[in-house]
N, CA, C and O atoms as a Tripos MOL2 file, in Angstrom:
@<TRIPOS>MOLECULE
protein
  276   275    69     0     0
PROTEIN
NO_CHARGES

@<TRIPOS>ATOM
      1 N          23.8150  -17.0540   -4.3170 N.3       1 UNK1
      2 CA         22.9540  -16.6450   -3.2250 C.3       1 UNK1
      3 C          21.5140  -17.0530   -3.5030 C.2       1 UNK1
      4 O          20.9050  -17.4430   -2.5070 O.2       1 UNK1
      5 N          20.8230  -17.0420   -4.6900 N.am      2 UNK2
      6 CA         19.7160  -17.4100   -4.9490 C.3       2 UNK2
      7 C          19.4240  -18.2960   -4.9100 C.2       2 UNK2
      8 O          18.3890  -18.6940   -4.3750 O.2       2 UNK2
      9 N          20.4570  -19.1020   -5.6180 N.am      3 UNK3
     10 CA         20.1850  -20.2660   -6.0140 C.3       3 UNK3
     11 C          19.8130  -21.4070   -4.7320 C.2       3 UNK3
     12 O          19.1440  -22.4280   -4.8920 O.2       3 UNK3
     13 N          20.3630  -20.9930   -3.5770 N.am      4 UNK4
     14 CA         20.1370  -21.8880   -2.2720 C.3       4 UNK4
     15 C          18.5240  -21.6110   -2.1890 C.2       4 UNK4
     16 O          17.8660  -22.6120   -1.9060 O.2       4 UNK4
     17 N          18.0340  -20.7960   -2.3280 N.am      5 UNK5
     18 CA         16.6100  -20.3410   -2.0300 C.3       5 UNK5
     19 C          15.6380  -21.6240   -2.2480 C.2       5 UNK5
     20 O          15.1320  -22.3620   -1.4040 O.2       5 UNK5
     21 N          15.5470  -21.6420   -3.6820 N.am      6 UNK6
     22 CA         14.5270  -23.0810   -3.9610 C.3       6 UNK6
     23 C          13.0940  -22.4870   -4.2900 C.2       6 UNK6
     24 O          12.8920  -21.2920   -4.0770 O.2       6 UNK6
     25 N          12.2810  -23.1480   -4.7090 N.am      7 UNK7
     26 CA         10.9200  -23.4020   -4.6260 C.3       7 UNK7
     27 C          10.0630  -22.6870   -3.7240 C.2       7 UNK7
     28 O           9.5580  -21.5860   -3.9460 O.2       7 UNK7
     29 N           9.9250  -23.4380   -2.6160 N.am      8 UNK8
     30 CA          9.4390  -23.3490   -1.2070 C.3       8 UNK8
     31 C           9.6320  -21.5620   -0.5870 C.2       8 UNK8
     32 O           8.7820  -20.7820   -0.1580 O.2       8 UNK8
     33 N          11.2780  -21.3920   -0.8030 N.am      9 UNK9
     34 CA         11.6180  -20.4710   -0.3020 C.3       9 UNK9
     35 C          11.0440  -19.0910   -1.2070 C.2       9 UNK9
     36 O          10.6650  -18.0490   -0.6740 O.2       9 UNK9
     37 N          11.0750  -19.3390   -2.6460 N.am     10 UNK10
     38 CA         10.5190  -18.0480   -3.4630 C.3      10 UNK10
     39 C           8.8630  -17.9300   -2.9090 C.2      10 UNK10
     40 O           8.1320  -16.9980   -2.5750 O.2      10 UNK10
     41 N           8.7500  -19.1280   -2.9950 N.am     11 UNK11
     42 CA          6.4750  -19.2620   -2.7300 C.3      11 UNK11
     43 C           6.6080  -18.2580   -1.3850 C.2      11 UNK11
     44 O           5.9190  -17.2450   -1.5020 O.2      11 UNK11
     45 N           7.4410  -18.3650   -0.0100 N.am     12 UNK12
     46 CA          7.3350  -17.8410    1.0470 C.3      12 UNK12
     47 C           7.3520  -16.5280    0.3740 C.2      12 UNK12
     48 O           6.3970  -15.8130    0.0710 O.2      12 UNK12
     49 N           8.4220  -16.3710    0.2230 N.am     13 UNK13
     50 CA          9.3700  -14.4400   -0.1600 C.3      13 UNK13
     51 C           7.7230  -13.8690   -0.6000 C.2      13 UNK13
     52 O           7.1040  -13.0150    0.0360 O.2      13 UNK13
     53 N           7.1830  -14.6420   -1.9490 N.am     14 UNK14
     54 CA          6.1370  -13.5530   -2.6400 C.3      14 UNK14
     55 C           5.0770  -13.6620   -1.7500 C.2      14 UNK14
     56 O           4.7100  -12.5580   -1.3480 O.2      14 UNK14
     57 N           4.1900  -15.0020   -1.1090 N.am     15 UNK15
     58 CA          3.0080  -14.6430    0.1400 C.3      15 UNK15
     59 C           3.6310  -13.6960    0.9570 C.2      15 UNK15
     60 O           2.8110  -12.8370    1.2790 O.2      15 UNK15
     61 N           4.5190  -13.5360    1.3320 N.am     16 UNK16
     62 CA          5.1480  -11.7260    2.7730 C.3      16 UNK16
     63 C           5.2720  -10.9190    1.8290 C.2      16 UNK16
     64 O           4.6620   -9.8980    2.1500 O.2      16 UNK16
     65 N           5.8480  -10.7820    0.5720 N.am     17 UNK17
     66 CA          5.2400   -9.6360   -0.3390 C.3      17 UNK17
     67 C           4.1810   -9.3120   -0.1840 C.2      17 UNK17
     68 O           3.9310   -8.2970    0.4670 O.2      17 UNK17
     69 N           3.0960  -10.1750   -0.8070 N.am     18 UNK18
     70 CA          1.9120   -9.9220   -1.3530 C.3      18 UNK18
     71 C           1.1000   -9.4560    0.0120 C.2      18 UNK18
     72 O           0.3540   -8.4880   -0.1420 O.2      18 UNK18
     73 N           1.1810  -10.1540    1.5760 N.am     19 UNK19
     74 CA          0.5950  -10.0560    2.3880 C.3      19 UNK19
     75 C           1.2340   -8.2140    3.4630 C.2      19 UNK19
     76 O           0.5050   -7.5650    4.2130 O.2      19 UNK19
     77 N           2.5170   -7.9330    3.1670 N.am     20 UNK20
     78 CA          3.4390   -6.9470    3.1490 C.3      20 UNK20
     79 C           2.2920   -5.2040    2.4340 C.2      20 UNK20
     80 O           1.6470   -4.2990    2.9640 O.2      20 UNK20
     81 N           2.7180   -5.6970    0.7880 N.am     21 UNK21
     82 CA          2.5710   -4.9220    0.3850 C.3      21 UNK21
     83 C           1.1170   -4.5800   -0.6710 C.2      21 UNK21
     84 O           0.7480   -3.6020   -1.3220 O.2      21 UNK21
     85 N           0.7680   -5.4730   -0.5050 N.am     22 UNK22
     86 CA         -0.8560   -6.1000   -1.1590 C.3      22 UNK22
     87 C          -0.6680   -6.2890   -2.9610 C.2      22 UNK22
     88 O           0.2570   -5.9960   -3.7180 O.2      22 UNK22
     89 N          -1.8740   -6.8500   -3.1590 N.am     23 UNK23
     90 CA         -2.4400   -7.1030   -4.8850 C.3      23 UNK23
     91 C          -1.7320   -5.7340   -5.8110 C.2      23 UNK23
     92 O          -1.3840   -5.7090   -6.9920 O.2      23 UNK23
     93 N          -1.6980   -4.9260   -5.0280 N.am     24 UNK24
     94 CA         -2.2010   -3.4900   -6.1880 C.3      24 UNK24
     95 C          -0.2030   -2.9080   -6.6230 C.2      24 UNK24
     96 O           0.3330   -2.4200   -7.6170 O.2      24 UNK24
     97 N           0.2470   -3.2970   -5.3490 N.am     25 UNK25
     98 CA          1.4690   -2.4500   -5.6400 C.3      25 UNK25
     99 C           2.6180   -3.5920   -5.9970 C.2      25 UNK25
    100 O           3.7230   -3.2100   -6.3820 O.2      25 UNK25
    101 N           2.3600   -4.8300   -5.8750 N.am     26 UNK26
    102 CA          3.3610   -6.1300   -6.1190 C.3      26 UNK26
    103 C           3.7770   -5.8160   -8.2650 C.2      26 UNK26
    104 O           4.9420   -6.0390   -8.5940 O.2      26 UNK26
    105 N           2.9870   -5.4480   -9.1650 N.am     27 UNK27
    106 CA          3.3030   -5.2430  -10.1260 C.3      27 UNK27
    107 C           3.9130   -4.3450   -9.9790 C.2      27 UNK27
    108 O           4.4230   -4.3320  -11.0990 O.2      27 UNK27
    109 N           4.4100   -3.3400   -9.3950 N.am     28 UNK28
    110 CA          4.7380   -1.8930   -9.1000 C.3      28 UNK28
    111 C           6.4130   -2.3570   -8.7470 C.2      28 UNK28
    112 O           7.4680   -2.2810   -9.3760 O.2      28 UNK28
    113 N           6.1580   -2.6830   -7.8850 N.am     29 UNK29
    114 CA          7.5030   -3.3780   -7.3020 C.3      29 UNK29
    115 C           8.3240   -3.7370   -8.3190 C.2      29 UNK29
    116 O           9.1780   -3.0580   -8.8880 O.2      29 UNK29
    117 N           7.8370   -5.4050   -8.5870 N.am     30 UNK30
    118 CA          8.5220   -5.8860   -9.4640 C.3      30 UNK30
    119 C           9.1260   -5.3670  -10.9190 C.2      30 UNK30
    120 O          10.0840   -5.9470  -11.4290 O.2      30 UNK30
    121 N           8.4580   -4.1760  -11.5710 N.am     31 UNK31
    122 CA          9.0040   -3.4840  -12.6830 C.3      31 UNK31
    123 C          10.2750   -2.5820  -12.0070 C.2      31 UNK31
    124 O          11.3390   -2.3280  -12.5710 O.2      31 UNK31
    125 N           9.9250   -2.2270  -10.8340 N.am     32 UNK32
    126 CA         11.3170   -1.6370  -10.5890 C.3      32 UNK32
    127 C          12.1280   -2.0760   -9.9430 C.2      32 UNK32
    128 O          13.0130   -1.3710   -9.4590 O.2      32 UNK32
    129 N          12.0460   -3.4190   -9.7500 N.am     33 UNK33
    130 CA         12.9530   -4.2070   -9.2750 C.3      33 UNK33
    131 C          13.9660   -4.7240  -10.6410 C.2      33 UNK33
    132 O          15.1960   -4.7560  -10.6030 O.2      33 UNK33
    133 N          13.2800   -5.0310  -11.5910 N.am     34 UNK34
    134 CA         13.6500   -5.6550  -13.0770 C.3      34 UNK34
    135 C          14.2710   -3.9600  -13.5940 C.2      34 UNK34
    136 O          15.3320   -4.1740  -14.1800 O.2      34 UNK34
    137 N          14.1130   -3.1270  -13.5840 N.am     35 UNK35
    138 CA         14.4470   -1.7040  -14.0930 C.3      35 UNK35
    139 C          15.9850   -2.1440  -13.2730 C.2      35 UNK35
    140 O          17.0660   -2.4420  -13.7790 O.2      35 UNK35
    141 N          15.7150   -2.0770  -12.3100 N.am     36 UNK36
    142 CA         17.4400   -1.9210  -11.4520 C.3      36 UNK36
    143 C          18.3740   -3.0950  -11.1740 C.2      36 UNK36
    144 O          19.4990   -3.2100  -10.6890 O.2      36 UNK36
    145 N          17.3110   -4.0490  -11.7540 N.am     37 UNK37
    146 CA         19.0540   -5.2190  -11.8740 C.3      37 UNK37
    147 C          19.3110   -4.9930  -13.6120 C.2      37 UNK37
    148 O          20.3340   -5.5340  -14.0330 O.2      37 UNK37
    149 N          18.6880   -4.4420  -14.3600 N.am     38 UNK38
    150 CA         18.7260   -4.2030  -15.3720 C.3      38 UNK38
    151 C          19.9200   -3.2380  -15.3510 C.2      38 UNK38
    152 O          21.0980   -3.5900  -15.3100 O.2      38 UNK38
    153 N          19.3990   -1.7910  -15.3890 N.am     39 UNK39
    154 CA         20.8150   -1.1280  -15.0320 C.3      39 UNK39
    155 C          22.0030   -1.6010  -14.0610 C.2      39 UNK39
    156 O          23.1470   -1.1910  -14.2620 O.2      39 UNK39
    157 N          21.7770   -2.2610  -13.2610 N.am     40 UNK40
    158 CA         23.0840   -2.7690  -12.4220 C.3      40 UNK40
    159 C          23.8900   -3.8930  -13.7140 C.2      40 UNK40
    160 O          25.0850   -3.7010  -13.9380 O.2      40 UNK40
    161 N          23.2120   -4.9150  -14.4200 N.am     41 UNK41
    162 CA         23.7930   -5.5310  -15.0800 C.3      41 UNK41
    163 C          24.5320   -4.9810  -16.1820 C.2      41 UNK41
    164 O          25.4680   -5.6110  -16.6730 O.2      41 UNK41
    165 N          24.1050   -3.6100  -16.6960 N.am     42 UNK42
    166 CA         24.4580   -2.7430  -17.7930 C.3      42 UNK42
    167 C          26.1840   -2.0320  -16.9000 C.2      42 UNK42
    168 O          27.3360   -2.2470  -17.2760 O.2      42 UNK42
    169 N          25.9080   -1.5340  -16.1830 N.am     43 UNK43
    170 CA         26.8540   -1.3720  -15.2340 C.3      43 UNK43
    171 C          28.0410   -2.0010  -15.3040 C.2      43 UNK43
    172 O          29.1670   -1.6660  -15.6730 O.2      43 UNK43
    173 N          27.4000   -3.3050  -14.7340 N.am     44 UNK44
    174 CA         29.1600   -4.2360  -14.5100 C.3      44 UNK44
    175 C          29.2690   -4.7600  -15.8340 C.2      44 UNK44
    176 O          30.0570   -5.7060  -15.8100 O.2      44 UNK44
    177 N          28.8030   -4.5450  -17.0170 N.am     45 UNK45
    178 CA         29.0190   -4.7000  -18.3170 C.3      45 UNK45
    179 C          30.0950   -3.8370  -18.5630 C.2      45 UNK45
    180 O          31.1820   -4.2460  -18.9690 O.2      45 UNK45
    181 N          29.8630   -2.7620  -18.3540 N.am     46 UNK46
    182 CA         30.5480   -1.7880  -18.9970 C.3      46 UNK46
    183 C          32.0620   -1.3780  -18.0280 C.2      46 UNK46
    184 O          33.0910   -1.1280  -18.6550 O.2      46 UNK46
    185 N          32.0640   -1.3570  -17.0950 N.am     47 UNK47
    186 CA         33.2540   -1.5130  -16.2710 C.3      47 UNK47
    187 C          33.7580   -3.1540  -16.9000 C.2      47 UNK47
    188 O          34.7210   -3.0710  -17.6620 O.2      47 UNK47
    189 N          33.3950   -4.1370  -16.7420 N.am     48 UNK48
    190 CA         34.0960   -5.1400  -17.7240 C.3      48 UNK48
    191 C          34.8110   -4.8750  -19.0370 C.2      48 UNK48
    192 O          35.9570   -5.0230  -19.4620 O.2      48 UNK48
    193 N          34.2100   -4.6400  -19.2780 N.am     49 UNK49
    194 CA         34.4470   -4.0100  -20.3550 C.3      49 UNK49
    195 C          35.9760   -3.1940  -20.6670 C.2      49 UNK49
    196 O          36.9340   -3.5060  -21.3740 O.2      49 UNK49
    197 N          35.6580   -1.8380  -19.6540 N.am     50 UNK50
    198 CA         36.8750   -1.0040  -19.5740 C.3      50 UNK50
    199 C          38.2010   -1.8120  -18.7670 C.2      50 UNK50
    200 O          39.3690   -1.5700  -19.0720 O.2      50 UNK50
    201 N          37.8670   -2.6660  -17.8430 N.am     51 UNK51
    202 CA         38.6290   -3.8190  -17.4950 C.3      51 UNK51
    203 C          39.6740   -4.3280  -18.5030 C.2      51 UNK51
    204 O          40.9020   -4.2510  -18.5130 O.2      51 UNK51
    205 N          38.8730   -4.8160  -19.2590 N.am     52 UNK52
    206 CA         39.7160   -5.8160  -20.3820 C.3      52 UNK52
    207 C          40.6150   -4.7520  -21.2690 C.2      52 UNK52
    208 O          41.8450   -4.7260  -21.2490 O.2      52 UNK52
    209 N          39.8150   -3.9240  -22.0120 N.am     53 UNK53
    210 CA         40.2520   -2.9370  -22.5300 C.3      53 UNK53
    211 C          42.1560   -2.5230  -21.9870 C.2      53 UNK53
    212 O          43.1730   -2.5410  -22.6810 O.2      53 UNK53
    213 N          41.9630   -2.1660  -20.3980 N.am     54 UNK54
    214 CA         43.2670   -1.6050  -19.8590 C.3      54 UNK54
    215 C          44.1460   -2.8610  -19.8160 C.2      54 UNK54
    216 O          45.3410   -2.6630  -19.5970 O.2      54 UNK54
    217 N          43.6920   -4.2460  -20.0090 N.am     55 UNK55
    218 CA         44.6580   -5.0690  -19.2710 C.3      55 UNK55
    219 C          45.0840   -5.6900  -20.5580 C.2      55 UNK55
    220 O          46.1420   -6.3150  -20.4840 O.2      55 UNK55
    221 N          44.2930   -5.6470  -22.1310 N.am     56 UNK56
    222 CA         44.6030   -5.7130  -23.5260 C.3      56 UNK56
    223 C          45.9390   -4.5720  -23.7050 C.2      56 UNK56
    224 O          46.9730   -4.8520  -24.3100 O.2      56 UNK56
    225 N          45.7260   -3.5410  -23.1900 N.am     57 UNK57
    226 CA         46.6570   -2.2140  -23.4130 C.3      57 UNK57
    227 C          47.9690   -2.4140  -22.6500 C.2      57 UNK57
    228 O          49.0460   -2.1540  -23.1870 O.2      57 UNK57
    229 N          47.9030   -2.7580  -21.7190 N.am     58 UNK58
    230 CA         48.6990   -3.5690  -20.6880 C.3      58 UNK58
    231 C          49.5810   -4.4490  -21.4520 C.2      58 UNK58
    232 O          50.6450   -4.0560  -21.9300 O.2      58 UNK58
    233 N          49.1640   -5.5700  -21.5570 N.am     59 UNK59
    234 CA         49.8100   -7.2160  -22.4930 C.3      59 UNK59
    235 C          50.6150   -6.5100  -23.6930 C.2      59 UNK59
    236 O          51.7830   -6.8260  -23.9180 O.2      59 UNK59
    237 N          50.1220   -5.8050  -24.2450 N.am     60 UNK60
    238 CA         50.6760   -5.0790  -26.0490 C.3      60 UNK60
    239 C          51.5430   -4.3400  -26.1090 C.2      60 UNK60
    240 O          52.3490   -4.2210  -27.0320 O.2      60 UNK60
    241 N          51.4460   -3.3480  -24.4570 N.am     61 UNK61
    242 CA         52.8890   -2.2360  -24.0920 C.3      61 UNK61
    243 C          53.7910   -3.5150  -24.0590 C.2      61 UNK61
    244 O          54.7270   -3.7420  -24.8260 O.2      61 UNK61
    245 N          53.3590   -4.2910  -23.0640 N.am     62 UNK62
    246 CA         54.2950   -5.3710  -22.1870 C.3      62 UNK62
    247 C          55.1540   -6.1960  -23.3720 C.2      62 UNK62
    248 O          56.3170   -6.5600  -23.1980 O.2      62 UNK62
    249 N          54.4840   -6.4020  -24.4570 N.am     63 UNK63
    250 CA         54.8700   -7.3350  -25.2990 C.3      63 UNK63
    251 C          55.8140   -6.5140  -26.2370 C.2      63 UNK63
    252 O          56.8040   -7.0900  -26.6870 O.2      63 UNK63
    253 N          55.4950   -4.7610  -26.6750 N.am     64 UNK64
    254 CA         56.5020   -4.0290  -27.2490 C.3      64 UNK64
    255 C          57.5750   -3.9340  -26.5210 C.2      64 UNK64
    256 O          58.6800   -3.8990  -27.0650 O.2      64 UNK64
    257 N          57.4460   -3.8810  -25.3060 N.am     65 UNK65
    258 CA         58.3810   -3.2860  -24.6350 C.3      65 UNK65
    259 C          60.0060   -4.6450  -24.7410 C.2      65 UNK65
    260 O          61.2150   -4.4350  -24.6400 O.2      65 UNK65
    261 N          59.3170   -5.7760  -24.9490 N.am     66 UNK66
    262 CA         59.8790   -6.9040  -24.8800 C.3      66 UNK66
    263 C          60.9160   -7.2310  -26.2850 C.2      66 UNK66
    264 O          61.9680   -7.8350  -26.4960 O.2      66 UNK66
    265 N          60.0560   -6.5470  -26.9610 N.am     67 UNK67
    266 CA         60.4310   -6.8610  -28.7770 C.3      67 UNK67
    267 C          61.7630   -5.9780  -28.6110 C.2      67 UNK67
    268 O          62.8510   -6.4870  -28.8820 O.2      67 UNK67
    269 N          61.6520   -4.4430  -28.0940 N.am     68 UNK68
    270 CA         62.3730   -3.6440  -28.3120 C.3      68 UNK68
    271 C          63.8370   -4.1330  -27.6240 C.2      68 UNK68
    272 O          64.9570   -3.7890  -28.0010 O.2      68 UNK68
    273 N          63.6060   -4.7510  -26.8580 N.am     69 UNK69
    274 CA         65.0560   -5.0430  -25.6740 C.3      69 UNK69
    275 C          66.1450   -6.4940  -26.4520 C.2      69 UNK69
    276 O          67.1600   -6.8830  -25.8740 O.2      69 UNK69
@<TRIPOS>BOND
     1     1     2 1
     2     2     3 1
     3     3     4 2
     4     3     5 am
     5     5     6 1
     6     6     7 1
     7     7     8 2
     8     7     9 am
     9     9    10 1
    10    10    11 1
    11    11    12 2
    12    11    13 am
    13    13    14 1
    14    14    15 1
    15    15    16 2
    16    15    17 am
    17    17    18 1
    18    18    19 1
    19    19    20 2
    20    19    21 am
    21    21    22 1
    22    22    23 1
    23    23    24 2
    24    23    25 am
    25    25    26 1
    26    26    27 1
    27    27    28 2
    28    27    29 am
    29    29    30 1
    30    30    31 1
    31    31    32 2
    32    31    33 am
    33    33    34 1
    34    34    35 1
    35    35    36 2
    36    35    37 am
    37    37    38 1
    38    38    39 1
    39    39    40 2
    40    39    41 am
    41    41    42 1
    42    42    43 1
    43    43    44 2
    44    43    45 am
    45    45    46 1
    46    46    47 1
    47    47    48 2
    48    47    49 am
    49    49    50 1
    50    50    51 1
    51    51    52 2
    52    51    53 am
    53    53    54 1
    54    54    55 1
    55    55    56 2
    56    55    57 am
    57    57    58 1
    58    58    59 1
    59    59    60 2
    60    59    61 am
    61    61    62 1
    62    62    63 1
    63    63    64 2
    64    63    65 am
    65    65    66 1
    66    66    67 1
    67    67    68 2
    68    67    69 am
    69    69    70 1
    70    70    71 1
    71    71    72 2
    72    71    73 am
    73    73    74 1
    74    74    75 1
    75    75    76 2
    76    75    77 am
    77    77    78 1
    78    78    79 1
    79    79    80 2
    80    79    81 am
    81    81    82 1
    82    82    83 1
    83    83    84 2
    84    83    85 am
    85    85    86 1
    86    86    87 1
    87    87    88 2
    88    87    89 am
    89    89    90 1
    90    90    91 1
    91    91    92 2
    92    91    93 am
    93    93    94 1
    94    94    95 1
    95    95    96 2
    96    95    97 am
    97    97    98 1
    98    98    99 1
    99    99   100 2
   100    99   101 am
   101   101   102 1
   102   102   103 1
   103   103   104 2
   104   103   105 am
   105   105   106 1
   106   106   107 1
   107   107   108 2
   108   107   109 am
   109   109   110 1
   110   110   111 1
   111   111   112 2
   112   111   113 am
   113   113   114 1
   114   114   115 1
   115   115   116 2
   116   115   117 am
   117   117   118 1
   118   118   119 1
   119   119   120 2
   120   119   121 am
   121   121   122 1
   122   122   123 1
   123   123   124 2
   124   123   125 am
   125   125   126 1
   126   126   127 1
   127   127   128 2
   128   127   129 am
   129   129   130 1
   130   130   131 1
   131   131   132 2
   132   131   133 am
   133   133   134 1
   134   134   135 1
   135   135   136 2
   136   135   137 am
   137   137   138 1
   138   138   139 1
   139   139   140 2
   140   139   141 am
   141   141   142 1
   142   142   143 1
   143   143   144 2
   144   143   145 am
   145   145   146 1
   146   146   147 1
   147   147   148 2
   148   147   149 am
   149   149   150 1
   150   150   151 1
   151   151   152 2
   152   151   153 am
   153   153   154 1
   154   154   155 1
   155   155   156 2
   156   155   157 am
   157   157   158 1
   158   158   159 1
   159   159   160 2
   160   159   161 am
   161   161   162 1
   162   162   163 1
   163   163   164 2
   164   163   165 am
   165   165   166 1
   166   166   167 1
   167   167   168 2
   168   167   169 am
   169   169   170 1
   170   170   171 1
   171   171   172 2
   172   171   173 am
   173   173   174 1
   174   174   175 1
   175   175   176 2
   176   175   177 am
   177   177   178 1
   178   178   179 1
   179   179   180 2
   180   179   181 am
   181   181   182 1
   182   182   183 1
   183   183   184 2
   184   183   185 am
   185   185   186 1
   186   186   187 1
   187   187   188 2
   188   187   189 am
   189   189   190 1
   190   190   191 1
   191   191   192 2
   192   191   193 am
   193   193   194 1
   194   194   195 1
   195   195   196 2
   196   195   197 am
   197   197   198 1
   198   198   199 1
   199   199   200 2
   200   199   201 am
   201   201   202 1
   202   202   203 1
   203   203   204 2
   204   203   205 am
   205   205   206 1
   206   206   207 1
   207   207   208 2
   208   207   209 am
   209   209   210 1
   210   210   211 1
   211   211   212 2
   212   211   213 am
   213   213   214 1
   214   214   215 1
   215   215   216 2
   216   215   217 am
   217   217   218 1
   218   218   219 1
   219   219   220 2
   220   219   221 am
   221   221   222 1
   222   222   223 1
   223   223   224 2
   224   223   225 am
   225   225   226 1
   226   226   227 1
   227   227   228 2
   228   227   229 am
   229   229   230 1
   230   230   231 1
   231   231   232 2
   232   231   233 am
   233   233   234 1
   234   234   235 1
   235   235   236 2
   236   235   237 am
   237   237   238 1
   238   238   239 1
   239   239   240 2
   240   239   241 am
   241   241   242 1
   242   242   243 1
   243   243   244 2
   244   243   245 am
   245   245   246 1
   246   246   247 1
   247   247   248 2
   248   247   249 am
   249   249   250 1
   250   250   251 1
   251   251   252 2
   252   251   253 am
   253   253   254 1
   254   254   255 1
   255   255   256 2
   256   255   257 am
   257   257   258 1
   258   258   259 1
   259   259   260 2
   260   259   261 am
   261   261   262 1
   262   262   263 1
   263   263   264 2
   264   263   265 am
   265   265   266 1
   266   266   267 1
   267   267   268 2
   268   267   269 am
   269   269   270 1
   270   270   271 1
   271   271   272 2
   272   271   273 am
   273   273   274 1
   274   274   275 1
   275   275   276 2
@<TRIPOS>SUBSTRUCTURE
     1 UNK1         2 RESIDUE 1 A UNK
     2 UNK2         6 RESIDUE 1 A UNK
     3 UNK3        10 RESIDUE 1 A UNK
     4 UNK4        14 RESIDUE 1 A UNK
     5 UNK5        18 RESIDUE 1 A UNK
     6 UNK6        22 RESIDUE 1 A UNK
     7 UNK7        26 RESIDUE 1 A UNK
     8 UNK8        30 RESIDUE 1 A UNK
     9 UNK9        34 RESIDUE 1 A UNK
    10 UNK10       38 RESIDUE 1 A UNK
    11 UNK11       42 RESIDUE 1 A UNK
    12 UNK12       46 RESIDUE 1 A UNK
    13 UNK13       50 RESIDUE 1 A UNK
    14 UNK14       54 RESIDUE 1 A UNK
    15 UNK15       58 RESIDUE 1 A UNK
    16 UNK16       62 RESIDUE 1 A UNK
    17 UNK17       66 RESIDUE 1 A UNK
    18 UNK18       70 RESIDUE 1 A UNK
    19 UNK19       74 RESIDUE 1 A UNK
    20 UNK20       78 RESIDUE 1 A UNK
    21 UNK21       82 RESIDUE 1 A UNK
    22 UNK22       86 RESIDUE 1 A UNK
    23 UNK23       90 RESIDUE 1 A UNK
    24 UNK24       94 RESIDUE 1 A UNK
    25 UNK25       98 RESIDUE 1 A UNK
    26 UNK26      102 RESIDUE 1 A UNK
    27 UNK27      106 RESIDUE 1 A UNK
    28 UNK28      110 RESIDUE 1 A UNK
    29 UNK29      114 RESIDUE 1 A UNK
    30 UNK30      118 RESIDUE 1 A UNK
    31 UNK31      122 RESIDUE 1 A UNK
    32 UNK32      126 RESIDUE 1 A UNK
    33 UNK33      130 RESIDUE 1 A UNK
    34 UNK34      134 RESIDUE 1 A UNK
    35 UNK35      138 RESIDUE 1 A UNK
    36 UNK36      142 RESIDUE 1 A UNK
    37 UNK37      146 RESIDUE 1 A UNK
    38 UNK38      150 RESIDUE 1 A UNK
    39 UNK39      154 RESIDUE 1 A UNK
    40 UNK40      158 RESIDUE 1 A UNK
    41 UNK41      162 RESIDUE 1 A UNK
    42 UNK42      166 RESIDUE 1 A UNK
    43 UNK43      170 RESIDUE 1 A UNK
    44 UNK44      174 RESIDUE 1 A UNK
    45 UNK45      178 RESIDUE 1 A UNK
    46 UNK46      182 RESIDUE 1 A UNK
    47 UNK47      186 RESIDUE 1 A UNK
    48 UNK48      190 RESIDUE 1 A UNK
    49 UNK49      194 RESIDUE 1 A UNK
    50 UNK50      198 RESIDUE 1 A UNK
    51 UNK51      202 RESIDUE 1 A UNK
    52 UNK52      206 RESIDUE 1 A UNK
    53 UNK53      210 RESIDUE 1 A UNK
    54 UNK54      214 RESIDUE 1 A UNK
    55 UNK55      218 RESIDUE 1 A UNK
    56 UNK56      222 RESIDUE 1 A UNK
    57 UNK57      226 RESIDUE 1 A UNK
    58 UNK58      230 RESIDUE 1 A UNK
    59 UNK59      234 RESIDUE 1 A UNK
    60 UNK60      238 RESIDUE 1 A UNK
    61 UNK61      242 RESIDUE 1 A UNK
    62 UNK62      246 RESIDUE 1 A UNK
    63 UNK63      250 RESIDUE 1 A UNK
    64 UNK64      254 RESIDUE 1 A UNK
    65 UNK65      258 RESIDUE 1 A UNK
    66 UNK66      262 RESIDUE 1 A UNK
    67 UNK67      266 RESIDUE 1 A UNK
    68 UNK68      270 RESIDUE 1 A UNK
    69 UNK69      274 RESIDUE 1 A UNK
C-alpha cells in the first residue's frame, strides 16, 4: 500500500499535515504514530508466534500418531 505512494505523494501527505495540523503538533503526531505501529508490529509478532507454536504441536501429534499405527 505504501509503497505505490512515492516521493511526490509523501511531500503532499506531510504539506496537508503540516498545513492541517501546524509546526507545533506534527512532532506530537508522529511519536504516536511510531508508538502504535510499534505496538501493532509487537502484536502480530506475537500471535505469529503462537501460530507456529500450534501448527509445530500439530505436525509432532500428526507424526506420533503415524509412528504408532
Amino acid at each position: 500500500m505504501l509503497s505505490n505512494i512515492g516521493v511526490p505523494g509523501l511531500i503532499l501527505i506531510l504539506v496537508v499535515a503540516l498545513i492541517i495540523f501546524g509546526p507545533n503538533k506534527l512532532p506530537e503526531i508522529g511519536r504516536a504514530f511510531g508508538k502504535s505501529l510499534k505496538e501493532f508490529k509487537k502484536a502480530t509478532e506475537g500471535i505469529t508466534e503462537d501460530i507456529k507454536e500450534e501448527m509445530t504441536k500439530e505436525v509432532n501429534s500428526d507424526d506420533k500418531t503415524e509412528i504408532k499405527k
